[in-house]
N, C-alpha and C positions, 0 to 999 in steps of 0.2 A: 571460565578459563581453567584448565590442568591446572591441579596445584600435589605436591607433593605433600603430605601432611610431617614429615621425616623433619622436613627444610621450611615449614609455615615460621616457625617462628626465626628460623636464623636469617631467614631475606624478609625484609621491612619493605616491598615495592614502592609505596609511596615517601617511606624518608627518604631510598633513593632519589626518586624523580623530585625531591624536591633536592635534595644535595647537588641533583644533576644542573637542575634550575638555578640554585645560587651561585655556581663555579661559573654557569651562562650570563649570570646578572653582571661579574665580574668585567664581562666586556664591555668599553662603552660603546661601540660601535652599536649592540644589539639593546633595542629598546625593549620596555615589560609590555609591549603587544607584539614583539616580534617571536617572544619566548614563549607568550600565549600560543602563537601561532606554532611553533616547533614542536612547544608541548602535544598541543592535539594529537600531531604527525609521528611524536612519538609515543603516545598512548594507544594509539590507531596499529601502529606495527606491533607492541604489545600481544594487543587484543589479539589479530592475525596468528604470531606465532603461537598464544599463548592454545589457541581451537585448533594448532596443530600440532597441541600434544605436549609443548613444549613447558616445564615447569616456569616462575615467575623471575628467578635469580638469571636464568639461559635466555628466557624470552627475552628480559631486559638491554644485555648486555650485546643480543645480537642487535635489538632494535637502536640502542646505542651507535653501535657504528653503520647500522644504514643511514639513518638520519644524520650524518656527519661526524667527523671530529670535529671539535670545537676549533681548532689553528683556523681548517678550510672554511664552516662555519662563519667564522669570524671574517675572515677576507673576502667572504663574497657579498657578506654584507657591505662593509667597506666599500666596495667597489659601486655597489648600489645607490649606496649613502653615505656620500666621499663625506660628505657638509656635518653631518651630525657626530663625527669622532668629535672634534674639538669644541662643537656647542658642547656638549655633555662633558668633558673635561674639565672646562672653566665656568660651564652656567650649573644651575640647579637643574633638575631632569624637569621633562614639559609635560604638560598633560593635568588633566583633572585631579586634583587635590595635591599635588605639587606643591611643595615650598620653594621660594626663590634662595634659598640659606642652602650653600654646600658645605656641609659639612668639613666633606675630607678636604676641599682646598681651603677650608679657612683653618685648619689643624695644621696642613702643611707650610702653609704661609706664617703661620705662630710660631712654627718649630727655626722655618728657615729667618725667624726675626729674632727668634730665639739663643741661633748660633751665628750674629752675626754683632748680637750682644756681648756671649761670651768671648767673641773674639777679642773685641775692645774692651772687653771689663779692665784685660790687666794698666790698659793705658790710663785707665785713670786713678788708678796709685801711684802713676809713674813712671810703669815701664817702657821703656822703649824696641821696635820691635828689631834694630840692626845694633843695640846694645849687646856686644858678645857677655859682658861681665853680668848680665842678668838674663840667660837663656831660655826666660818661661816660653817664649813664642818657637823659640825651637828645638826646645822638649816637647810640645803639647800642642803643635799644629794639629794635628789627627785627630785629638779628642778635643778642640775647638766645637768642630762640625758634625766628624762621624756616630759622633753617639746619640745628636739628633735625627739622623738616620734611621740608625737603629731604631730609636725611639717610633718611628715613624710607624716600623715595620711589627713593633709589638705590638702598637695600637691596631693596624690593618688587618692581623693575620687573629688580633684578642689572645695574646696570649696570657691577659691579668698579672697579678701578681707576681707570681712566679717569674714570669719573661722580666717585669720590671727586675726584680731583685735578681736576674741575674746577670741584666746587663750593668746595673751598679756594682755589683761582684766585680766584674770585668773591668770596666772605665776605672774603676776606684784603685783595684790591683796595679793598672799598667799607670794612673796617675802619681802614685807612691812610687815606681820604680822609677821610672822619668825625672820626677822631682826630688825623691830621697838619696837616690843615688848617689856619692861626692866623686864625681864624675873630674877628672883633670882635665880644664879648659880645652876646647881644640883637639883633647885626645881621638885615640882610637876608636875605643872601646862609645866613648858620647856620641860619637857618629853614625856607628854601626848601628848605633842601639837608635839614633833618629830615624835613619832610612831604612830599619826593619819596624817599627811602631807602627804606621799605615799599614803592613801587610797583616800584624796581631790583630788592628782595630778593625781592616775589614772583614778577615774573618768574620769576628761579633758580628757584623751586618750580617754577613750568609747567615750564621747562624738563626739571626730573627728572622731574617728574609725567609726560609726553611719554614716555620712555625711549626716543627716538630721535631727539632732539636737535631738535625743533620743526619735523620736516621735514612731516608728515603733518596735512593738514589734520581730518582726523576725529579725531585724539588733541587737536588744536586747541580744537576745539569740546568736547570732551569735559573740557579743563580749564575752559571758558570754564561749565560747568554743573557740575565743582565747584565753583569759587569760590563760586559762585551759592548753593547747598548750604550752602557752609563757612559761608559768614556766619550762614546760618539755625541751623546749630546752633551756631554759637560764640557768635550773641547767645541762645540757651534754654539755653546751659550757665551762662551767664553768667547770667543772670537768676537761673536755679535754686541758683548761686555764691550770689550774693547774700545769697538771701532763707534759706539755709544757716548765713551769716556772721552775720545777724540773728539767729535762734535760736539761735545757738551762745550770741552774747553776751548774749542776755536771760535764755538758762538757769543760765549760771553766774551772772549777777548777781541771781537769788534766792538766791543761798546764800554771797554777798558777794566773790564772785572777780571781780578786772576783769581779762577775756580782749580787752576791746576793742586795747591795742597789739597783743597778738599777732595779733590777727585781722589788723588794716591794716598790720602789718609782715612779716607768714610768707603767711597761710593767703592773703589776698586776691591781692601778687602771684603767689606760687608758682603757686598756681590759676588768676590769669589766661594764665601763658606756659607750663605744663603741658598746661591745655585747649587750645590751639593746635594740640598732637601729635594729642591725643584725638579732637577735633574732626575731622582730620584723615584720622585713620583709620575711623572714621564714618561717612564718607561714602564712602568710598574702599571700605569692607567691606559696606556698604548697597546699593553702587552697581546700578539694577536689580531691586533683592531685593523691594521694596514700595513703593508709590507716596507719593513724599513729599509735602511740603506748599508747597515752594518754585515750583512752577507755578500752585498755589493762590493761595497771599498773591501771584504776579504779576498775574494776571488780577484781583484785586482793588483794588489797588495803581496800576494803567494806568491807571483811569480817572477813579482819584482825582488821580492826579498831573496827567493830561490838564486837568481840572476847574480845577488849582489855577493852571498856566500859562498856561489860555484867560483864568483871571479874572485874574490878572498884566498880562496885554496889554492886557484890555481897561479897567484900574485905570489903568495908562498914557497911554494913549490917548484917553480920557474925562478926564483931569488932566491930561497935558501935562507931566507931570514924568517927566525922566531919573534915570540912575541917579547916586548921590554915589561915586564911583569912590575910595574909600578900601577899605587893604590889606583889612580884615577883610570890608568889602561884598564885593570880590571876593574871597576866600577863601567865603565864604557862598553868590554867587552859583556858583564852577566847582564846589563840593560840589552843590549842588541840580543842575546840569548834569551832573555825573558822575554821580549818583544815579541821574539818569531815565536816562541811556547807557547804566548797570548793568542799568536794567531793562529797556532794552530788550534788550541784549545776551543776558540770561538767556531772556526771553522766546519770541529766536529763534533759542536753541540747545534750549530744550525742546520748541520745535512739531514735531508732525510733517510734514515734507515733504511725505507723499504727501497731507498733510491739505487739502479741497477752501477756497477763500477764504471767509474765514468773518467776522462783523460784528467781531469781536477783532481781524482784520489790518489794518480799518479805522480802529479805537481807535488801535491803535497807529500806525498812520499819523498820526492826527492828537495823537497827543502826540511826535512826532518834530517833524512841522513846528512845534507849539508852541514845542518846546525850541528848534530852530532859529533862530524867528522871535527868540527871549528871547536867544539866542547873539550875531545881527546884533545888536539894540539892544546886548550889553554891545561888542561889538568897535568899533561906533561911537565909545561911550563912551570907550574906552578907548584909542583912537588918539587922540582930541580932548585926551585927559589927555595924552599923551605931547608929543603936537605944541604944544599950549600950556604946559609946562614941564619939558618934556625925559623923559630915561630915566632909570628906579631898578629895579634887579632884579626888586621885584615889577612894575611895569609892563610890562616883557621877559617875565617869566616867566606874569604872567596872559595877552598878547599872544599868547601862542606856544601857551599852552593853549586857550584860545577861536580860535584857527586851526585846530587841530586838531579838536577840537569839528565845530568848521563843515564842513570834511572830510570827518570822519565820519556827521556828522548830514546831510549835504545826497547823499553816496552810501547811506545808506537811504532818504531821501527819494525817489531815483532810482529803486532797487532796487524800491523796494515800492511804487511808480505802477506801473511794469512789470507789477510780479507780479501787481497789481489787476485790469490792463487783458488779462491772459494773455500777455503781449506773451515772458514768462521764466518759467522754473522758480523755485520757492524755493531752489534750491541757489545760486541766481544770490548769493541776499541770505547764505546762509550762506559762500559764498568770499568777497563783501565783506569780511565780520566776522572771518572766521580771517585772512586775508592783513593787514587792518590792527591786529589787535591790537600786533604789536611795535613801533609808531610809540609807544603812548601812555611802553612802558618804554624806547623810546630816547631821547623829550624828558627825560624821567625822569632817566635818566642824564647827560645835557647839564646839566641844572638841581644836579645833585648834582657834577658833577667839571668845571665848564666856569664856571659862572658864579661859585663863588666866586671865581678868580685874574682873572676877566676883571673885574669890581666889587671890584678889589683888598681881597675877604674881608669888605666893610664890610656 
């Protein structure tokens, strides 16, 4: 084979083909004979390019994507071998010198026993979990569960040491603020600071989920389509949770046992901050293996939402009434605004790129400027509140979020005229979305460690 003597030592062909091999081992869909098998076929294009001419770094790279990406790669085994994603998920892998011991599910299963412990540690001191005068359960929901997460995802990715200490760093920082704080019961600022703490701690998760410290825009994205995932199975675990709970306590109360406490004091939380891990790892072990259903319910979902902000504007606009800019209105309102961001976010980290413009990018175009247009009207809103009687945390804090919003919403706006008019690639609209994702978890953090001392904690 050609080789360049220049570049002998800067291309390592074999650590690749084996780096190429462990990112393949990562699927469970593709078994270690299936990958024996790919290997050859790409050692074999190799060879080809390499006797025509081609140096080892060029040969590789082109042999690479003749032999697949790994996404199609993946799904077509799948399709092959529907049966074996979830043996290999829940069993130990088969074959000659195999152990029946899985590791990573019996680590996952520790973890999710782990945070289902911490959940209930605090009840047995005493606390109770609807006692408002002792708020440990609703300061510290977040870090119950999601640091086992993390956890999860420093051991998967080995980030050693390091990762450990600096997801302690983090858990430790946001537990001190949470709990040190002298937060005024019921206040503002103690609220804000609960329902912005999940979006600080998930971050941390991206950040581990990454394994290289949020520098890489395609690990970016590729948390930005877990999350998207996560939710879909953490709301069908949950569901399935449920309607579990139900039949547990209808079966025993044929035969006179009331299981109903235990259910709503053990099985309900446990299972909701164990499924966290699970859920988790789900998708994490899924990732690739068969096509799931979260691109589906988007495409379905886009145009309903489209449907429901077109009639918003135009219910407005035909009536003449603004918005009543009370806390819980805008709480209702930045969740529906976040919701649609979500879907659009998912949307277009699951399109394909090389995919030609299709009547869906124009959907979503017009549920972006929807949401946009619904974004101005609350920001209007919501100045006139402030300027006609001053600032209160939530006024600051919905301000700052519907700035953002606009931001975000009016650079897809931008992105995706462009990409309409051929004017950009779609990567244009994917480096918008990865580059700004860390603005929404540093308001985030602002709102959690900034705003209670500055609203003196009330």
């Amino acid at each position: 084979m050609a080789t360049n003597p220049l570049k002998a030592d800067a291309f390592d062909l074999e650590s690749k083909i084996t780096e190429w091999k462990n990112f393949l081992a990562q699927r469970a869909v593709i078994s270690s004979q299936d990958i024996d098998e790919l290997e050859d076929h790409l050692r074999g294009q190799i060879e080809h390019l390499g006797n025509s001419g081609l140096d080892d770094d060029e040969a590789f790279l082109i042999a690479v994507k003749r032999v697949g990406d790994i996404e199609s790669v993946s799904r077509e085994y799948a399709e092959v071998h529907s049966g074996r994603l979830w043996r290999n998920l829940v069993l130990a892998p088969q074959g000659a010198g195999a152990s029946w011991f899985n590791l990573e599910l019996a680590i996952v299963l520790l973890l999710a026993v782990c945070a289902a412990i911490a959940f209930k540690l605090p009840a047995a001191f005493g606390v109770v979990f609807e006692d408002p005068s002792t708020p440990i359960y609703a300061h510290n929901l977040p870090l119950f569960c999601l640091p086992f997460l993390a956890l999860y995802f420093v051991w998967k990715r080995q980030l050693g040491k390091q990762g450990l200490l600096v997801l302690a760093g983090i858990v430790t920082v946001l537990a001190l603020a949470m709990n040190g704080f002298p937060f005024e019961p019921q206040g503002s600022t103690e609220i804000l600071a609960m329902l912005h703490l999940p979006i600080v701690m998930w971050f941390a998760v991206g950040v581990m989920y990454s394994g290289d410290w949020w520098r890489t825009q395609s690990r970016r994205m590729d948390f930005i389509r877990f999350s998207g995932e996560f939710v879909i199975y953490y709301v069908l675990m949950a569901l399935g949770g449920g309607v579990l709970t139900a039949f547990t306590i209808g079966m025993f109360s044929f035969i006179g046992f009331d299981v109903e406490w235990f259910a709503q004091e053990w099985i309900l939380p446990a299972g909701a901050m164990g499924a966290i891990i699970v859920a988790g790892w789900l998708v994490e072990s899924k990732q690739a293996a068969i096509e799931n259903m979260a691109p589906v319910l988007t495409r379905v979902f886009t145009p309903l939402f489209t449907l429901l902000l077109v009639a918003f504007l135009v219910t407005m606009l035909a009536t003449g009434k603004g918005f009543d800019v009370q806390r819980d209105v805008l709480i209702g309102l930045d969740l529906l605004l976040i919701l649609v961001l979500g879907l659009v976010l998912y949307a277009v980290s699951s399109r394909d790129p090389g995919e030609p413009v299709g009547y869906f990018d124009v959907l979503l175009l017009a549920l972006i400027v929807s949401a946009l247009l619904v974004d101005v009207l609350a920001l209007i809103a919501i100045a006139g509140r402030i300027f006609d009687m001053g600032y209160t945390p939530n006024r600051v804090a919905a301000l700052g979020e519907n700035l953002i919003l606009l931001l975000s919403l009016s650079g897809y706006s931008w992105h995706y005229v462009r990409f309409l008019r051929h004017e950009t690639g779609f990567n244009a609209i994917e480096r918008w979305q990865t580059n700004y994702i860390p603005v929404y978890a540093i308001w985030a953090a602002i709102v959690v460690f900034a705003f209670p001392p500055l609203f003196g904690f009330a």
